[in-house]
N, C-alpha and C positions, 0 to 999 in steps of 0.2 A: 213518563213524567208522573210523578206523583199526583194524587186526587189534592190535594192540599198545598200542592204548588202555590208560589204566591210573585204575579213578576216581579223580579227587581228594579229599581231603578235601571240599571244598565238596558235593561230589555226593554223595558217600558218608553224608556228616552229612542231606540233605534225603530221601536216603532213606530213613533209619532214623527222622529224624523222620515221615514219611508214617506207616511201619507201625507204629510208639510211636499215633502220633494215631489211626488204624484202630483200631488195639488195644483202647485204652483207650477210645472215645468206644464200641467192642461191647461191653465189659467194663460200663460206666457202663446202658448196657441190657439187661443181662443178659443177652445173646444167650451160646448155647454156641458155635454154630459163625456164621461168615460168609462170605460169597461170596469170590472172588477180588475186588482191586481191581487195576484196570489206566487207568493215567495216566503223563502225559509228565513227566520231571525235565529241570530246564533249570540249568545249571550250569556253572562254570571248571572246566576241566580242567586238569591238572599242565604243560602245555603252555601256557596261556595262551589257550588260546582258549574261545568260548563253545562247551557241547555239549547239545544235546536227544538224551533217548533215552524210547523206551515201558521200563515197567516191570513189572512182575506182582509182587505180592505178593499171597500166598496163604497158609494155613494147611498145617501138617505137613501133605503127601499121605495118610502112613501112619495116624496119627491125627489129624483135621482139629479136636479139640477147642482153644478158644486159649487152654489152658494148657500145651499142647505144641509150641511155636515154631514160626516162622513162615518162609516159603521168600520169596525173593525171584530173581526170574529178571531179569536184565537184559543187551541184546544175548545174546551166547552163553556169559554166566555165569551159573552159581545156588549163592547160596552158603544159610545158615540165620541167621536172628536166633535167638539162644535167648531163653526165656521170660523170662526174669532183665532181657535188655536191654531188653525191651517193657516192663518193672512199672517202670522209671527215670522218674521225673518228664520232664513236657515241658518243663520247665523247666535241665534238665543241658545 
């Protein structure tokens, strides 16, 4: 993958839905904390081509509680979902 990659919508939207779906299928079992999850996103990129990447989403390092948002590492980015985007219907 190129150094100047940029996600696209498409890949950007399957990731948030992963960690929304994470989220709430812990939430639905009352779990406080949960492991990391690491799996592959398969996606258009802004370029047009197809792109696979591994993923990590994980709960806050600092406080790993999942009402405290949630980290996502992808290639050599890690940005945070806050707790707000994860409570959104899977349905949005």
């Amino acid at each position: 993958m190129p150094a100047d990659f940029k996600f696209s919508k498409d890949i950007d939207a399957r990731i948030y839905g992963l960690a929304r779906a994470y989220y709430q299928d812990a939430k639905k079992g009352n779990k406080e904390r949960v492991p990391e999850l690491r799996t592959m996103v398969s996606g258009v990129g802004d370029d047009g081509v197809q792109h696979s990447l591994m993923i990590k989403i994980l709960p806050n390092p600092i406080n790993p509680r999942l009402a405290n948002g949630w980290k996502v590492v992808a290639e050599d980015k890690v940005w945070e979902i806050p707790p707000d985007e994860l409570e959104k219907s899977r349905l949005l």
